[in-house]
N, C-alpha and C positions, 0 to 999 in steps of 0.2 A: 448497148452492151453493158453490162454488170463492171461496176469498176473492178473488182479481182482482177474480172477478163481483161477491160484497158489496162489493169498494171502490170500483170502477166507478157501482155502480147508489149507494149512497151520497153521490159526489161529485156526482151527476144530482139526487139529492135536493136537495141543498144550493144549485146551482143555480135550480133551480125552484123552492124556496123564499123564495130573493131574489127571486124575480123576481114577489111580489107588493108590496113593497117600491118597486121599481126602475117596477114598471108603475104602482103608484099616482103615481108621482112625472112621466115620461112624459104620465100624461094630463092634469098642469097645464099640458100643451102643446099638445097632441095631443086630437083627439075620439079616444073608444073605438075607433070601427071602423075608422077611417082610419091610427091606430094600427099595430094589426093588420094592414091594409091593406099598408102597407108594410115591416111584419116580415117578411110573404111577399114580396111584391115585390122586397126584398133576397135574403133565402132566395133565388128563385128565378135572382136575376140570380148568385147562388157557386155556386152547383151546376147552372149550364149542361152542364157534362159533362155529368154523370148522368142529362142527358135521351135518354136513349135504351130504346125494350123491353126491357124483362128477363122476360119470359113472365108478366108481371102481367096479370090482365083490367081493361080501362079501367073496368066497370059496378063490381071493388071498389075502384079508387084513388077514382072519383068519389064514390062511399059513403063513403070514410072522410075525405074533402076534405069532405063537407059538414057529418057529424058530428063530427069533431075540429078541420077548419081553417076551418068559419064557423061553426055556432051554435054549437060549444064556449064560442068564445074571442066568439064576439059576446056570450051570457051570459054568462061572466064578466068579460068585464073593463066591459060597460055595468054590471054588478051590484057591480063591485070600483069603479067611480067613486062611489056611496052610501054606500059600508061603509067599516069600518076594515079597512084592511089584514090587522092581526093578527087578527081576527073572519072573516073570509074566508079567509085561510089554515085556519083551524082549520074551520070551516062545510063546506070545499069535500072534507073528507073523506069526506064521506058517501059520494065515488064510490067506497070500499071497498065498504061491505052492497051497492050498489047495484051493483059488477063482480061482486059472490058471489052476489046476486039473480038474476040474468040470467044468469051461468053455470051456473042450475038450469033453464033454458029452452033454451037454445043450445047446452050441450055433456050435458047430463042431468046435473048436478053435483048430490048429497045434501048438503047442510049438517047440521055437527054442530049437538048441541043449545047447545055453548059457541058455535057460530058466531050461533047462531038468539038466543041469550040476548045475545050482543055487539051485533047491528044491532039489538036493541030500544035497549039502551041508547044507544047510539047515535043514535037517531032523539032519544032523550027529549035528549042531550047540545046534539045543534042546534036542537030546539026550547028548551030554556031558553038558548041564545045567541041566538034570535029574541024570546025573551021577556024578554028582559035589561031590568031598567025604567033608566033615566037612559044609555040608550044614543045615542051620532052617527050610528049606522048606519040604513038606511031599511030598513022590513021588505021593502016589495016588491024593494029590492037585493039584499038578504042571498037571498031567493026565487029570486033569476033566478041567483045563484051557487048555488043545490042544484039549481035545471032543470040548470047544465053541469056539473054533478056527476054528474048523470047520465048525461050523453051523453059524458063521459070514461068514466066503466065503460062506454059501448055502444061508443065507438072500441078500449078497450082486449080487449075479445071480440070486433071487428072484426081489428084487426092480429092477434091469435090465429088466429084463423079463414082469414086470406088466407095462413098459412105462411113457409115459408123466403122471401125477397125483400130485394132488398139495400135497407140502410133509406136511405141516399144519393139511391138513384133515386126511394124511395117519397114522400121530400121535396121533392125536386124537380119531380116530378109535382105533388103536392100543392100545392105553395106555389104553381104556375104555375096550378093550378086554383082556390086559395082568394084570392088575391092580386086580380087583375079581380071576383072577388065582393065584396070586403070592401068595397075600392074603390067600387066601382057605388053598394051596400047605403050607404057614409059620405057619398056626395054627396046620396044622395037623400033621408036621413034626418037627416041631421046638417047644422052650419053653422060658419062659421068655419075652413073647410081651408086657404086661402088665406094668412088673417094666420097660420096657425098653421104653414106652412111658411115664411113670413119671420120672423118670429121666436122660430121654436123655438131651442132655447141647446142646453146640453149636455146637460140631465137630457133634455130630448124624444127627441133623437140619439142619443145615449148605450142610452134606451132600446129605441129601434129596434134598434141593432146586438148588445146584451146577447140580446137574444128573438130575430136570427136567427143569431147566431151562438153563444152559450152554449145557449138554452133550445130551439129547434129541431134546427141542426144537431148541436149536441154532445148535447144532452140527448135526446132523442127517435131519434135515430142510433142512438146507445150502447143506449138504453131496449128499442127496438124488437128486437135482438140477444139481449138479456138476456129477453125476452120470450118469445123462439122457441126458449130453450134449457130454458126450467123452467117447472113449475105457475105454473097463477094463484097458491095457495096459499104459492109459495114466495118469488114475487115482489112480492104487496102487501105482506108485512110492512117491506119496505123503504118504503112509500109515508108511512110513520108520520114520518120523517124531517122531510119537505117541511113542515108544518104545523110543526111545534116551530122551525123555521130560519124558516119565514115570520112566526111570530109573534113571535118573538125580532124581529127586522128592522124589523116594525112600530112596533114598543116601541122597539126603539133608535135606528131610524133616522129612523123620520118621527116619534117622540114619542106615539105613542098610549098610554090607559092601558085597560086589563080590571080591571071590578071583583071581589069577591067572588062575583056572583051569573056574570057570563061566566065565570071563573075556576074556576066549579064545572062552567058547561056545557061548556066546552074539557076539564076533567077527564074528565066522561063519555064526550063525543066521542071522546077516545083511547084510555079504555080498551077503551072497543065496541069500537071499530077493531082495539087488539091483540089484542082475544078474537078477532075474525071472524080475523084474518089467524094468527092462530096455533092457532086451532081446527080445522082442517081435517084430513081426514083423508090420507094417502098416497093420491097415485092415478097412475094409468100418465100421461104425458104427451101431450098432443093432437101429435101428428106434423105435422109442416110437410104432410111430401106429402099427409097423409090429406086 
């Protein structure tokens, strides 16, 4: 990769990092979905421009609107209100094995046996952070943050798969699609939207505008570009980032602690991850047009 790119996709990391941080703090305002709800709703209202064709087919924007802009983020961030912040940072990596998983079904990707040996580890990493005894976190939370672990690796083999597309308009679609969903999905399942739009302060707002202005349009813009220019293999190793910035954030900013025994399963968690993402082997690039 061209350093620009590593510094680019770096500072995206870093972003998205905080922003389990910044969201944990948000939803002592805010319900989860309503949240979200209006991270797109925003989104949607900045990049009014970019609503226009750009030779995208409407059946894959709405595919990736439902897998990346509502159950993604309705698992996680209903599943980041249970958890610790920095437990869920670290947890939500799995969507590494799990994009390497599924790019042996959808693009015929062979994983090396360091890759194969990484997502074992891996998997053991988040289950002894599910198994953490004297932990805050609820298991069925920490749960519904690996379901949008995984439907991050299937968005991420989705944006692969729809090619060159400018990522501007693809968010703008989206947000216009995911935005009335979230919404609908927060009224009808959730309670309290009311007081919690008169009295949100600045962490609730604050968070809104962070998620559609850092972690959508800058983060996901940028991402989507950096996506369409290089391997899966060359671009999750960057994803290692997000999880050390969100766990750091956790611990410093909202004050959580990791004991020894999480402390051992975040260890594992990463190093699987850098096996999977540095195990791979060269291979030709999936072409936008193909």
């Amino acid at each position: 990769m061209k350093p620009l790119d590593i510094l680019i996709g770096v500072i995206v990391m870093v972003v998205w990092g905080m922003n389990f941080a910044f969201g944990k703090l948000a939803m002592a305002e805010f319900p989860p979905m309503m949240l979200i709800g209006l991270r797109y709703l925003l989104t949607a209202l900045l990049l009014i421009p970019f609503l226009k064709p750009q030779g995208m087919k409407f059946a894959h924007i709405f595919a990736l609107s439902m897998t990346l802009g509502v159950l993604h983020f309705a698992f996680m961030f209903t599943g980041l209100q249970g958890t610790d912040a920095s437990l869920a940072a670290i947890a939500a990596q799995i969507q590494v094995p799990f994009a390497v998983i599924l790019a042996v079904f959808f693009f015929r990707e062979r994983p090396t046996r360091k890759q194969i040996l990484g997502i074992a580890v891996a998997f053991v990493g988040v289950a002894m952070l599910a198994g953490a005894p004297k932990t805050s976190s609820s298991l069925f939370h920490l749960g519904l943050v690996i379901v949008a672990a995984l439907l991050w690796g299937l968005a991420h083999i989705q944006v692969k798969w729809m090619g060159a597309v400018n990522p501007f308009v693809l968010n703008a679609w989206m947000s216009v699609l995911a935005a009335p969903m979230m919404l609908v999905a927060s009224f009808a399942i959730e309670d309290g939207q009311w007081e919690a739009l008169q009295s949100a302060g600045f962490a609730g707002w604050g968070g809104v505008v962070y998620m559609a202005l850092g972690v959508t349009i800058f983060g996901y813009g940028l991402w989507y570009r950096i996506l369409q220019k290089y391997d899966v293999s060359q671009t999750m190793p960057l994803t290692i980032l997000a999880p050390l910035v969100g766990a750091g954030a956790g611990i410093v900013i909202l004050g959580e602690h990791m004991d020894a025994f999480q402390l051992a399963g975040a260890a594992l968690t990463i190093v699987g991850v850098g096996a999977v993402t540095t195990g791979g082997k060269a291979k030709a690039k999936v072409e936008a047009e193909g």
